[in-house]
C-alpha positions in Angstrom: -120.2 -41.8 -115.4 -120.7 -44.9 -117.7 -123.6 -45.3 -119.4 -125.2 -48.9 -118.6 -128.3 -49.7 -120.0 -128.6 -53.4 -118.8 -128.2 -55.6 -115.4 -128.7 -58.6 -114.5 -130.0 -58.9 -111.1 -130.8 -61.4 -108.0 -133.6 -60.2 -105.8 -135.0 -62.2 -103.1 -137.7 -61.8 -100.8 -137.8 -62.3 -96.9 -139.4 -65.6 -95.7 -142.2 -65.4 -93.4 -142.2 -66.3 -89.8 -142.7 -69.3 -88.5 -146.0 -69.9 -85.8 -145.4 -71.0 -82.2 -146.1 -73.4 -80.1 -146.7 -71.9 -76.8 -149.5 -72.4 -73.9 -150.3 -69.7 -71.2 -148.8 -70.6 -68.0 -149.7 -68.6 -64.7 -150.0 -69.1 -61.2 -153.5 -70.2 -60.2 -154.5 -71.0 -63.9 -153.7 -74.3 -64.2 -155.3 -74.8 -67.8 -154.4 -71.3 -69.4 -154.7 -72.2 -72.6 -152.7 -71.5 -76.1 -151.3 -69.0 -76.4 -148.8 -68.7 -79.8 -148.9 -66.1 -81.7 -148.1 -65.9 -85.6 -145.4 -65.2 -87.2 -144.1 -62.2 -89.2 -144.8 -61.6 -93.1 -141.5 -61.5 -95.1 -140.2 -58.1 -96.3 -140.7 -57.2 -100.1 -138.9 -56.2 -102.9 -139.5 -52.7 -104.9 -138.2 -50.8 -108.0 -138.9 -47.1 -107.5 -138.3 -45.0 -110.5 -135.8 -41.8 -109.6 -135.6 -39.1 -112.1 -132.1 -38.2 -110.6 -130.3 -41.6 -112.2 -129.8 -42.1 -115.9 -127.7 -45.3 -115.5 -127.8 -48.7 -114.4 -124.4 -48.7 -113.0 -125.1 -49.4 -109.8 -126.5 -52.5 -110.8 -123.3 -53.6 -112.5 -121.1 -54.9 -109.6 -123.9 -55.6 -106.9 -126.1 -58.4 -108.0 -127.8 -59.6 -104.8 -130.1 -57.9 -103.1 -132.4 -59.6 -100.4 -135.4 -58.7 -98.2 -135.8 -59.2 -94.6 -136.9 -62.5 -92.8 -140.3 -62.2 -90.9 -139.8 -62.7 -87.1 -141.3 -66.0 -85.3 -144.3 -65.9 -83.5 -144.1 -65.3 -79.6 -145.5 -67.0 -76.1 -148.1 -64.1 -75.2 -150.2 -64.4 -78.5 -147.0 -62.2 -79.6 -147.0 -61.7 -84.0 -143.6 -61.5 -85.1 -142.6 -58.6 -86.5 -142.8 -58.0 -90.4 -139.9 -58.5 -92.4 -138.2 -54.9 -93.6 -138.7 -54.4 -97.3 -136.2 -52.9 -100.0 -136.8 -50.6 -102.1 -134.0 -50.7 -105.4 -134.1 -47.0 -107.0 -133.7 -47.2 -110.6 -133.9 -44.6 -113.6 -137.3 -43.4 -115.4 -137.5 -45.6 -118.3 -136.9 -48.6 -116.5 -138.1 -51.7 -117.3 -138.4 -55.2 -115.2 -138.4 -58.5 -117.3 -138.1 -62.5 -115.3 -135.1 -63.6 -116.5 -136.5 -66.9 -116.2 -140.1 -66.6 -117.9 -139.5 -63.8 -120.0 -142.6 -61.7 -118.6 -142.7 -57.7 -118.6 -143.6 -57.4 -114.7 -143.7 -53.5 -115.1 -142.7 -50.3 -116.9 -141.4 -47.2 -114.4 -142.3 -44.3 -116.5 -143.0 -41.6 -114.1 -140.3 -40.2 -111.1 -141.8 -42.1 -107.8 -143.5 -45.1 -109.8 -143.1 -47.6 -107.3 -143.7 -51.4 -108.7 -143.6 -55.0 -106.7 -141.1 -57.4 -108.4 -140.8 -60.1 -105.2 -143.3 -60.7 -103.1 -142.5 -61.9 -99.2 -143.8 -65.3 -97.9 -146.7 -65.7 -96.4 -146.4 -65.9 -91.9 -146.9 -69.1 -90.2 -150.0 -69.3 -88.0 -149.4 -70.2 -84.2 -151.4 -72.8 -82.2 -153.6 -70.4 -81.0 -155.2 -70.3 -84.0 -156.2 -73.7 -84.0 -158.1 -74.2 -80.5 -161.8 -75.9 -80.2 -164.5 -76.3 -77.9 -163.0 -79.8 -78.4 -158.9 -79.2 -78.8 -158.0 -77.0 -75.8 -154.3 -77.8 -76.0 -153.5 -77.8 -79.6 -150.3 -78.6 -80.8 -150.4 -77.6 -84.8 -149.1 -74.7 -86.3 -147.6 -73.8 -89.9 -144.1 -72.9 -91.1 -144.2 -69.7 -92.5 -143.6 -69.8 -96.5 -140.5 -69.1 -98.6 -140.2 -65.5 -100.1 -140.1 -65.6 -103.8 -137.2 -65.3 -105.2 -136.2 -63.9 -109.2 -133.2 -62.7 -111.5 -134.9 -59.7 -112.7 -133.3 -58.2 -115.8 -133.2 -54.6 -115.9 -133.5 -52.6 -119.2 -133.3 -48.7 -119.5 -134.9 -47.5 -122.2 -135.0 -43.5 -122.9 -137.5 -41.0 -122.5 -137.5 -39.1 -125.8 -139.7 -37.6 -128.0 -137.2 -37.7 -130.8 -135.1 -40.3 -132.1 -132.5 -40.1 -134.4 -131.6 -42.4 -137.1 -128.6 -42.9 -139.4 -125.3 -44.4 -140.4 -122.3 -43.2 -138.4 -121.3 -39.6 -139.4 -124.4 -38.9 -140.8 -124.6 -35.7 -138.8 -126.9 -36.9 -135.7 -124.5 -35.5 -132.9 -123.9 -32.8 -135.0 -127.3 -31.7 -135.4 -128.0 -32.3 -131.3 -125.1 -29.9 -130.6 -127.0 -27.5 -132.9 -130.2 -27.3 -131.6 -129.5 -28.2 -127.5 -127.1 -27.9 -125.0 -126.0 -31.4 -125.0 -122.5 -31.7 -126.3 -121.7 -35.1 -127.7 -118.6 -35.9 -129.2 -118.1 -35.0 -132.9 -115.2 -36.3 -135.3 -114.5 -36.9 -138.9 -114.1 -41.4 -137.9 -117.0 -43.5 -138.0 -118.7 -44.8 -134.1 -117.6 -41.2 -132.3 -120.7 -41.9 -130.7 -120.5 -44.7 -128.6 -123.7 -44.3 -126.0 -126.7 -42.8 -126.6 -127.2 -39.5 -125.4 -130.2 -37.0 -124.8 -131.1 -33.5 -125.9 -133.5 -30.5 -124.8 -134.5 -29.0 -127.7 -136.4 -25.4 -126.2 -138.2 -24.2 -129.4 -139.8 -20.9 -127.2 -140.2 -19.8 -123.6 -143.2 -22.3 -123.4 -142.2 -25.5 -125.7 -139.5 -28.0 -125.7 -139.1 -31.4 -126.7 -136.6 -34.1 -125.9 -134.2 -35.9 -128.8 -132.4 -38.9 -127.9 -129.4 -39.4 -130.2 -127.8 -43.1 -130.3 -124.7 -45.0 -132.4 -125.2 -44.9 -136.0 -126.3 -48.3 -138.0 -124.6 -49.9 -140.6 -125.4 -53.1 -143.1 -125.8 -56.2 -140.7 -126.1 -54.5 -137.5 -128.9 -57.2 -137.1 -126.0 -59.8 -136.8 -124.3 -57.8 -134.7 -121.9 -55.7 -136.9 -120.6 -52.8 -135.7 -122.2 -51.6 -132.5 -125.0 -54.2 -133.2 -128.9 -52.9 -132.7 -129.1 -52.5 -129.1 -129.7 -49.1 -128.6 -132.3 -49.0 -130.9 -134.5 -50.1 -128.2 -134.3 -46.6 -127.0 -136.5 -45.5 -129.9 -139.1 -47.6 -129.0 -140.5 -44.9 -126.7 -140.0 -41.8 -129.2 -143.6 -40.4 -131.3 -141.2 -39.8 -134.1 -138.0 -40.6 -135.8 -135.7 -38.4 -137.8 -133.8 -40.1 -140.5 -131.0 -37.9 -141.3 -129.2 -38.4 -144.6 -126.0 -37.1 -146.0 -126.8 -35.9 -149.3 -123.3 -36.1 -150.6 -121.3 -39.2 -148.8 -117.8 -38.7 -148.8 -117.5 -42.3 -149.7 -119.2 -41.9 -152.6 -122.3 -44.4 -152.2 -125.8 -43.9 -152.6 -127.8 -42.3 -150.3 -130.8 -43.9 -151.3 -129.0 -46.6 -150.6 -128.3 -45.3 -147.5 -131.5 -44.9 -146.5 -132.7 -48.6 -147.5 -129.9 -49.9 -145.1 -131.4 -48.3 -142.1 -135.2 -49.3 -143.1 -133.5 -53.3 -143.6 -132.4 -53.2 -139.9 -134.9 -51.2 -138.3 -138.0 -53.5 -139.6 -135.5 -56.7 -138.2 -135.3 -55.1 -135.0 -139.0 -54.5 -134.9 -141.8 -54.0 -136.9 -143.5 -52.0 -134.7 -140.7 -49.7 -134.4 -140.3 -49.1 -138.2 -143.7 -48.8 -138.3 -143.5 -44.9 -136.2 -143.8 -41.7 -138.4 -140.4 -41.1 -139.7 -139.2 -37.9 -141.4 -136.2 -37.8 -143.8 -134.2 -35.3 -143.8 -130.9 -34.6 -145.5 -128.1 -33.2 -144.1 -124.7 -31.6 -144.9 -126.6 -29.1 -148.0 -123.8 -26.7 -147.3 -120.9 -28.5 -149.2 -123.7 -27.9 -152.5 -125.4 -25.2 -153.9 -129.4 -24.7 -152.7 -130.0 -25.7 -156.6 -128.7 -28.5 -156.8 -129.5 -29.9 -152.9 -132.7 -29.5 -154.0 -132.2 -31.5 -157.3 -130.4 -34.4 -155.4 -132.6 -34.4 -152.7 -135.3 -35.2 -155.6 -133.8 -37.8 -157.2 -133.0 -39.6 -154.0 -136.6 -39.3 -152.9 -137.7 -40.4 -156.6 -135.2 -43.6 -156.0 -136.8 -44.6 -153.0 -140.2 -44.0 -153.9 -141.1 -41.8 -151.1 -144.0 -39.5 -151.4 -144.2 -37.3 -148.4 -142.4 -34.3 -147.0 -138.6 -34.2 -146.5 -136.0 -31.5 -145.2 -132.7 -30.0 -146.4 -131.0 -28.5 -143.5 -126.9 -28.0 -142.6 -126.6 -29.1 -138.8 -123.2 -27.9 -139.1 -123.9 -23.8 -139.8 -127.4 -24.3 -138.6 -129.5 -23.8 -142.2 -133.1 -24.6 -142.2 -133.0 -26.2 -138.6 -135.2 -23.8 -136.5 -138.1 -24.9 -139.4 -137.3 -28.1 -139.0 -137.3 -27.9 -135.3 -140.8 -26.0 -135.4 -142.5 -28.7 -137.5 -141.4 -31.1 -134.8 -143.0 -29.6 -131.7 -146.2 -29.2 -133.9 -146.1 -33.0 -135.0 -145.3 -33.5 -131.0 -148.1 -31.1 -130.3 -150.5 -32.6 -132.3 -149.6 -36.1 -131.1 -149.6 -36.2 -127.5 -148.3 -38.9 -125.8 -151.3 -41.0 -125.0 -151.0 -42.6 -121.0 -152.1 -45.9 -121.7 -148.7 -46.0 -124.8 -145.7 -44.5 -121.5 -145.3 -47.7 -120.6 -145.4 -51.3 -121.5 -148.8 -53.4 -120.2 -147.3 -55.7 -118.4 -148.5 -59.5 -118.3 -150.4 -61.1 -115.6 -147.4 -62.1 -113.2 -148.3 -64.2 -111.1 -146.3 -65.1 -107.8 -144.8 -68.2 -107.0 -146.3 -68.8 -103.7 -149.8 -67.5 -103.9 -151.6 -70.3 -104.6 -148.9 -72.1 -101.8 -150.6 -69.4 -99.4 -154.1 -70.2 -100.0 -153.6 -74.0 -99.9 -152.3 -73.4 -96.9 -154.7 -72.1 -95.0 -157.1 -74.2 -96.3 -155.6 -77.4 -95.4 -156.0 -76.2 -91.8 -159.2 -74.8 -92.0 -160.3 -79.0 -93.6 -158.7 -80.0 -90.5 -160.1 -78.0 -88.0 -163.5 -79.2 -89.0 -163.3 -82.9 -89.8 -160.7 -83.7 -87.1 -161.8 -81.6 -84.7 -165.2 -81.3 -84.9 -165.1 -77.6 -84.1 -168.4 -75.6 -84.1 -167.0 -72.6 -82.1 -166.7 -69.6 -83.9 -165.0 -66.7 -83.2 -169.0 -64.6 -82.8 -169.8 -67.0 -79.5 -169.6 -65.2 -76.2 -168.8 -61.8 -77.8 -165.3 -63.1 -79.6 -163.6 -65.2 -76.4 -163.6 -69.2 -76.1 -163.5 -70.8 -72.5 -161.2 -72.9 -72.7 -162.0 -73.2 -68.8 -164.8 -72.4 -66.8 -165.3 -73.8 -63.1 
């Protein structure tokens, strides 16, 4: 299935019904009264997070997706029926930005999370609603309001514990094949990996982490070169990052060098992301003697003036990984993932119509009272009005 990790979507919510007009009319009752009911509330619009998707592919070709209209009020004091809502499923990791403003509605971190991106218009209030001691016979009622209506843009972002950094053929695939059973592609060409992918690293019966393995950088990704610095938005989730370095580049260049490329783009993607604990780690120690991997791996560190721990390990025959992999779950251990850091606080969305709603309502509330002089309230006589009494 292809990987899509962006949509652009159209969602709009049902409007509400519309209030009637309507006046009881029976034999022998020759001043029944009103008797319109209101209408129906409009149907709104969900994301619900599924732990069974890990694509946005159905998003790709289906754009518009609408709720459903609130029913007109009835004769008979009758309420229109609510409009249906729909609910969009869309994979854990989800999250909903307005196209339009730019604001984070919500985060779906957790299978079931269910989150309001539309909200339905408001139902029209039927004439009933608007008798007096001194109107008997009103007239008025209110249109029901529009639904609100949004391109929502949709951006998966992975789950992971682990990310991993580095140019292309660094070894990042290589060492995921190694220590999971994910199997993505692995060839001697620059770009074999072309989406990201995700591991399950089991370190014992009782602890496993997941790594999340995406396209290698190069110099300018910022500007878009090669696969450009999209996917390094699924990082932005991870507790660490593994920087794996080829200690002896078959090209010949620097790995220090190397290593400053990937620190350039990652602090223009985001400072906050190149900000995370990052561990280096060099890779491909098995075309060297231990000697003399441990003398480059010095002078590399000494280049780049890094003074904490780093790693020698061969993802391709497996040397020094399960240490490496230990270390991790400790560092993952240690660090748990905090509830309040899953997901992204979203800003204070406010909906179009709300204010709309209120106004409303409070229009023909003024009215009520000025025009109509009414000082029945809904407490006389036990809740009922006679409208007419012999």
């Amino acid at each position: 299935m292809k990987f899509i990790d962006e949509s652009l979507i159209r969602i709009e919510a049902g409007d509400g019904g519309n209030g009637c007009v309507s006046f009881r009319r029976e034999k022998f009752i020759p001043k029944g009264g009103p008797d319109g009911g209101d209408g129906g509330d409009g149907g709104d619009v969900y994301l619900q997070a599924d732990e069974n998707l890990n694509t946005l592919i159905d998003y790709r070709f289906n754009k518009r997706f609408a709720a459903e209209r609130g029913e007109n009020g009835r004769s008979s004091d009758c309420t229109g029926r609510r409009g249906k809502d729909i609910i969009l499923p869309v994979p854990v990791g989800t999250r909903a930005i307005d196209n339009d403003t730019k604001e984070t509605l919500g985060d779906l971190t957790q299978h079931g999370q269910k989150m309001l991106v539309a909200k339905g218009g408001y139902h029209g209030l039927g004439n009933t609603r608007f008798k007096s001691s001194v109107n008997r016979a009103p007239r008025q009622k209110t249109m029901g309001t529009p639904g609100e209506k949004r391109d929502l843009l949709l951006e998966l972002m992975l789950l992971a514990d682990v990310g991993m950094l580095g140019l292309p053929n660094a070894g990042k695939s290589t060492f995921i094949r190694a220590v999971s059973a994910a199997k993505p592609k692995v060839a001697d060409y620059p770009f074999t990996t072309l989406v990201p992918s995700l591991g399950v690293v089991k370190v014992d019966d009782s602890h496993s982490f997941v790594v999340a393995d995406i396209p290698g950088l190069i110099e300018g990704a910022a500007d878009g070169a090669g696969l450009g610095i999209r996917f390094l938005k699924h990082l932005e989730r991870c507790r660490v990052l593994i920087h794996l370095v080829d200690i002896d580049p078959i090209d010949g260049s620097n790995p220090a060098d190397n290593v400053a490329i990937i620190e350039s783009e990652l602090f223009q993607y985001s400072e906050k992301l190149s900000e995370k604990p990052r561990w280096l780690v060099f890779n491909k120690i098995d075309t060297m003697s231990d000697e003399e991997a441990e003398e480059r791996a010095r002078e590399i560190a000494e280049q780049l003036g890094w003074e904490e721990d780093y790693y020698l390990i061969s993802a391709a025959t497996g040397k020094n990984v399960p240490p490496l992999c230990r270390d991790i779950m400790d560092f993952i251990i240690a660090n748990p993932r905090e509830a309040e850091t899953q997901q992204v606080a979203p800003e204070e969305v406010k909906f179009k119509w709300e204010d709309y709603h209120q106004e409303q309502l409070a229009e023909h509330q003024f009215d009520d009272d000025e025009d109509w002089d009414d000082d029945w309230t809904e407490e006389d006589d036990e809740g009922i009005e006679f409208i007419y009494k012999p």
